[in-house]
N, C-alpha and C positions, 0 to 999 in steps of 0.2 A: 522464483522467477522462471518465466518459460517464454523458449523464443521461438521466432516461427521459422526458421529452417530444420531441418528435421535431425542435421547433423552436431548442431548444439543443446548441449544436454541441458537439464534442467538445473537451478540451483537455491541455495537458502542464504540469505545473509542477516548477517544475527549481531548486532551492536550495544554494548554494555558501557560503561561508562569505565573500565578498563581494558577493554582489545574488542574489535571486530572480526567476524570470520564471515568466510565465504564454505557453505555445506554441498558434496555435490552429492557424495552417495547417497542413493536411493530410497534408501531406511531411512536417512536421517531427512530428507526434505518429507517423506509421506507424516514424520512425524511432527514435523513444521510447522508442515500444511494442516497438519487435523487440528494442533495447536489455535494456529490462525482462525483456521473457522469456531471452535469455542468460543475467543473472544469476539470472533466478528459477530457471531449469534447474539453474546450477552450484551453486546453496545447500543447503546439507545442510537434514533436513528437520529437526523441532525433537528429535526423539528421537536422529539424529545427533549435531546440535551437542551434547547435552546429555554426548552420549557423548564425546566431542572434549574439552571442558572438563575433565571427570574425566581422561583419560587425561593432559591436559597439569597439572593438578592435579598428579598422582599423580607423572609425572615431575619436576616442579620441587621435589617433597616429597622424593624420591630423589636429588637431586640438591642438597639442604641437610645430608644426612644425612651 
């Protein structure tokens, strides 16, 4: 997360299904952030996914029949 005052730092926060943290150091948010963008690159975009749903829809429907 980044804020627009210039005197608050930046930060990571990271939620697992046993403890959440808040990351401030600088290593560790650049390594967040590159994280982040990996998956935001590999994610279909929403007119994808929307397409993806139907088609597995449509197979599971075919596949009751």
């Amino acid at each position: 997360m980044d804020f627009p005052h210039p005197l608050d730092p930046s930060l990571a926060y990271s939620e697992t299904y046993a403890a959440s943290m808040f990351l401030e150091q600088p290593e560790e948010i650049e390594r967040y952030d590159a994280a982040f963008g990996l998956i935001q690159n590999a994610a279909l975009s929403a007119a994808e996914s929307v397409d993806f749903m139907n088609r597995l829809i449509t197979e599971s429907e075919d596949q009751d029949a």
